[in-house]
N, C-alpha and C positions, 0 to 999 in steps of 0.2 A: 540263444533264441534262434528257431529254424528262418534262415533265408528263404521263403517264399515263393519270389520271382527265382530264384536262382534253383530250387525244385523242381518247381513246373517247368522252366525252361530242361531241366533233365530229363526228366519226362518226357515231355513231348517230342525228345529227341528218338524214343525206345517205344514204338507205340508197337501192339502186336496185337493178331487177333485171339480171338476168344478161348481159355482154354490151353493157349499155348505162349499166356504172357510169364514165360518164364524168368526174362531179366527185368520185368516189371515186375514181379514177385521177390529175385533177389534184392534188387533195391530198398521196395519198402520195407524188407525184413529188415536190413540195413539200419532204414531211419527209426523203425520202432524199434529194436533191440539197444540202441544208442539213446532213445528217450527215455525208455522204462527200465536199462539198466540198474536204479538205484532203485524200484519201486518195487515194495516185497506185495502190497497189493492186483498188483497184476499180473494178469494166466493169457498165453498166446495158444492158439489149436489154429495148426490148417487144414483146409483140404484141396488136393490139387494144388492152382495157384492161386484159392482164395485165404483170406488171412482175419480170423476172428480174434480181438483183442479185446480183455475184459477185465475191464477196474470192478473190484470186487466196494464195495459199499462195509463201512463200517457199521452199520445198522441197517441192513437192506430191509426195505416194504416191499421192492416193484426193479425192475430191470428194464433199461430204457436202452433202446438201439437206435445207432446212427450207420447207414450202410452209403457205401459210395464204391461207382464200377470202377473196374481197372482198364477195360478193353479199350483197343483199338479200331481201326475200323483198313477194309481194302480198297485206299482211296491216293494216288500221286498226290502229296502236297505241292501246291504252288502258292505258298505265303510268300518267298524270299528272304524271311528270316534269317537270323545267322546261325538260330538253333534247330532247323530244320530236321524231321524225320531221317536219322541213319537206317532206317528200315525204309529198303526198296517198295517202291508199291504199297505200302503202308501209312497211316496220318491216324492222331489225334484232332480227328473234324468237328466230333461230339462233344470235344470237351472232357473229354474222362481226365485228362493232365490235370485242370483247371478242381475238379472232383476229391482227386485223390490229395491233393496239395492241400486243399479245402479238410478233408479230416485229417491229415498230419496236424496240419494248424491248429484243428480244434484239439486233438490230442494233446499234443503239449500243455496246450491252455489245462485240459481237464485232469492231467497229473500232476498240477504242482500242490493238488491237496487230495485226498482222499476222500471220495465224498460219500456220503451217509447212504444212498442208494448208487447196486450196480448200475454199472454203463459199458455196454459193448458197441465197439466200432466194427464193422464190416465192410471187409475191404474183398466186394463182389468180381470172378471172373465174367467173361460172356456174356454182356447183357446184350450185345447187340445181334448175337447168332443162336446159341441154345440155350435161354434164361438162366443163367448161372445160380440166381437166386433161389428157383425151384431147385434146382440140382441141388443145393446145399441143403435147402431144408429137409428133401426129401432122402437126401446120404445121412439125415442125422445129426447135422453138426449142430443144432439150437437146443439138440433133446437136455431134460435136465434143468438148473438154474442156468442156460446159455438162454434159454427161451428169452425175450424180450418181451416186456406187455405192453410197450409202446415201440411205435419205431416210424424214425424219421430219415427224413434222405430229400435229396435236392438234386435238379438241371438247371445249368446255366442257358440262359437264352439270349441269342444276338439282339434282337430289337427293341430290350429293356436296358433301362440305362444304370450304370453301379450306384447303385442304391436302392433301389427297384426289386423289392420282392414281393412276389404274385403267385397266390393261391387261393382256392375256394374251398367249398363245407362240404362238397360234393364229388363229381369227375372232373378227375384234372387231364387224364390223357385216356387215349381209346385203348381198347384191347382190340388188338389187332391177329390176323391169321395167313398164314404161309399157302397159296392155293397152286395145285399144281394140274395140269389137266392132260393129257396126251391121248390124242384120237387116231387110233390103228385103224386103215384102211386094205387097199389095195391097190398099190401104184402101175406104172404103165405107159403109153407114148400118148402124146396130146391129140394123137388124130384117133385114138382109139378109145374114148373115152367107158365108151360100152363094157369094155374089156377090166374096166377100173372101177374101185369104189375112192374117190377123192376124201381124203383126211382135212384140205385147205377146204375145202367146199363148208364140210360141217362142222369146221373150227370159225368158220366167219360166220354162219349162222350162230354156232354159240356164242359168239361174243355180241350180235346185237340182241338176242333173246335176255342175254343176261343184266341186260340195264334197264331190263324192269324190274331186275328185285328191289331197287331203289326206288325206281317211279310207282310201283304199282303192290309192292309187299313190305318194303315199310313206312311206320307211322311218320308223315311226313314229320309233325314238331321233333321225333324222336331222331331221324336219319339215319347214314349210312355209309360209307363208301366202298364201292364195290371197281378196284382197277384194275386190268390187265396190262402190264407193261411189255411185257415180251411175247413173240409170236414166230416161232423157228417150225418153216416145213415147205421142200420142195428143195432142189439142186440146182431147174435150169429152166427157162421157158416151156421145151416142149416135154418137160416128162411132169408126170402126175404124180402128184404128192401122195406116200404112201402114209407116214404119218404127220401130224400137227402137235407141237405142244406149246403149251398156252403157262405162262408164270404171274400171277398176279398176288393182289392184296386185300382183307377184306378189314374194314375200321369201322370199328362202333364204339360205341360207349354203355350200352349195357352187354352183358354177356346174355344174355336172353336172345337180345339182335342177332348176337353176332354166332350165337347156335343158331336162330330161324336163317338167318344169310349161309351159313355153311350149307343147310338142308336145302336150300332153293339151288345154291349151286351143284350141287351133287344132282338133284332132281331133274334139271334144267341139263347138263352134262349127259348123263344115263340118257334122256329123252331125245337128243338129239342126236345120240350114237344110236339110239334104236331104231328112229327113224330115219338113219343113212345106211342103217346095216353094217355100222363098224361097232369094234370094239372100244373102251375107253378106259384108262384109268386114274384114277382122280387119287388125289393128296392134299389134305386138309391138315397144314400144321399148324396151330395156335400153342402148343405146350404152355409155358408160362407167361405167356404175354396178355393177361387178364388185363380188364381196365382198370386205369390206377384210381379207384376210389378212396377217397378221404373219411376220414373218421369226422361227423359233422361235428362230435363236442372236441375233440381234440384239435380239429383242425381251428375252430370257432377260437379257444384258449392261444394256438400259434398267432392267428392273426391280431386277436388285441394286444397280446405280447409285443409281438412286430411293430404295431399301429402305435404303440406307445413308446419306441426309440426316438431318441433323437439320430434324425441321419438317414432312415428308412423311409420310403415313399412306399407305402405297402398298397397291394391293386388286389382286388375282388376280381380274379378274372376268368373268362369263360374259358370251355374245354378247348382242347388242342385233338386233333387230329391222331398226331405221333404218339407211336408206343413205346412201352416201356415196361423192364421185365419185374420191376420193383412190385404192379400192380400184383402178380403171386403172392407175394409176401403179406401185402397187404390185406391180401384174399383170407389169410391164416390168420394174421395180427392187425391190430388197430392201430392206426396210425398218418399220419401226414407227407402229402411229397408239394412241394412250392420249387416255383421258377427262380433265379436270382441271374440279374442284369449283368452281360457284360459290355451289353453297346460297342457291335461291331457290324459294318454293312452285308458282312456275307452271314449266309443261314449257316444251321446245322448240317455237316456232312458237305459240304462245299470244298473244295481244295483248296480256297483261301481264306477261310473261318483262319480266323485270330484275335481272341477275346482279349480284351482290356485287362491288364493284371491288376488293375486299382483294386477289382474286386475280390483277390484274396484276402487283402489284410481286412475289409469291410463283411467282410463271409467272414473268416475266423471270428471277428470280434462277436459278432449278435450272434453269430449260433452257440457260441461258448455261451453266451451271456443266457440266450435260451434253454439251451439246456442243463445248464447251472439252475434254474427253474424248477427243472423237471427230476435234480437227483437231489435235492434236499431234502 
């Protein structure tokens, strides 16, 4: 029987980013070539450093997928664990350790019989940088009976407690988008202003012009978030900034939004380089970070599933902000993603996130049990 704590604590010691989790990938080949060694049932396919595993069904209807990330994230841990990040500049802040331990667990659980409908596990690169998940589907790797006709997947969340799993019929996380902005001017000496076209001048008018796409372009019930986090342009007091570039984020929960919010910033961006007389150019990247919407009859069947353990405190809860690249997937295929409790006081992506490990054996248990459910 797989050690658990003594996993994730592996893990979390080998955290890498996206794409290039290559001793994350030798590992779990590792733990899955040692589980399914005796299993004439099951077929492994990678690609890159993601890792599709698939229990073939002795009487398959339907193909049921459980997908969970691998990545890491570029964040110094400061837990003071004993098992700390061997990767400099690198942390498991998201929780992926916590993920991937979570479907070893349930793997074993769901090889020790053969079950009547396929199940494939998906063990996703890059959710946190280039949607791994789009990447995979769209390189191929589901064509065929890999296809899933359902498919589930889960985030651990600090401020639910281990028992605690939460989700709705609807959005459970935004789809979010990559905004990049840079305003070419004409820089020059502060006392010559004449002489200059200022890039800071028309980067600061963009940024107040732009929080009305929220106050004033979308439906308030529906919302928005429209941030700029970062703002790099100029050297020194007296010289005139030649360019400005501006890094932000845009979060909705319908894609509809979060196209009309693209167009307002682009429109909004172009308008106020025209009207300064500079050049501009703009980067809108959303690739697969659709919002993760729920399948209302499947997710409706997860939750009275859930609602009816013993042990479970299951929560109807509302959307979340944070992105997630699983919503692609979901885009393509029908299916569920739910929160699960690890009750810890730092957030996601924090240098001191350190989830409660009670919650793997409590995660393995009822997701086996769940989807034990869904291959009969």
């Amino acid at each position: 029987m797989l050690d658990l704590i003594k996993i994730r604590r592996e893990l979390h010691q080998i955290p890498e980013i996206g794409l290039e989790e290559f001793e994350t990938h030798a590992y779990l080949m590792t733990q899955i070539r040692e589980l399914t060694a005796d299993k004439s049932f099951i077929d492994i396919k990678t690609w890159q450093t993601g890792i599709v595993v698939k229990l073939n069904g002795f009487a398959p209807e339907k193909t049921i997928g459980w997908r969970t990330d691998i990545d890491g994230l570029p964040i110094v841990e400061d837990t003071g664990v004993a098992f700390a990040s061997r990767h400099e500049g690198r942390m498991h802040a998201c929780g992926h350790d916590m993920h991937m331990t979570l479907a070893l667990g349930v793997l074993e659980k769901m090889i020790a019989t053969q079950p009547k409908n396929n199940l494939i596990f998906l063990f996703q690169p890059a959710e946190e940088n280039e949607a791994g998940g789009m990447l995979m589907y769209e390189a191929g790797v589901f064509d065929g009976d890999w296809l899933p006709d359902e498919f589930y997947g889960l985030h651990v969340r600090p401020d639910l407690k281990v028992g605690d799993i939460a989700t709705n019929t609807h959005t459970l996380f935004a789809g979010t988008c990559e905004v990049k902005i840079n305003f070419k001017g004409t820089g020059g000496h502060a006392a010559f202003p004449h002489h200059a076209n200022d890039a800071l001048v028309a980067a600061s008018y963009f940024i107040t012009q732009v929080q009305t796409i929220v106050s004033r372009n979308v439906d308030p019930i529906e919302g928005a978030v429209v941030t700029f986090g970062s703002l790099h342009a100029g050297t020194t007091n007296n010289v005139i900034a030649e360019t400005a570039f501006l890094h932000g984020t845009i979060r909705t929960l319908t894609q509809e939004m979060n196209q009309l919010t693209q167009k307002r910033i682009r429109a909004i961006a172009e308008g106020v380089a025209m009207s300064f007389g500079l050049a501009v150019d703009i980067e809108l990247k959303q690739g697969g970070y659709l919002p993760v919407e729920n399948n209302p009859e499947l997710a409706q069947d997860l939750m009275t599933f859930f609602d009816a353990q013993d042990g479970v405190n299951l929560i109807d809860i509302e959307p979340a902000m944070t992105g997630e690249d699983f919503g692609y997937i979901l885009s393509k295929i029908p299916g569920v993603m739910f929160w699960l409790g690890i009750d810890t006081p730092y957030a996601l992506h924090h240098p001191k996130m350190s989830p409660d490990e009670g919650a793997l054996a409590f995660g393995v248990e009822q997701i086996s049990a769940f989807l034990n459910t869904r291959t009969l």
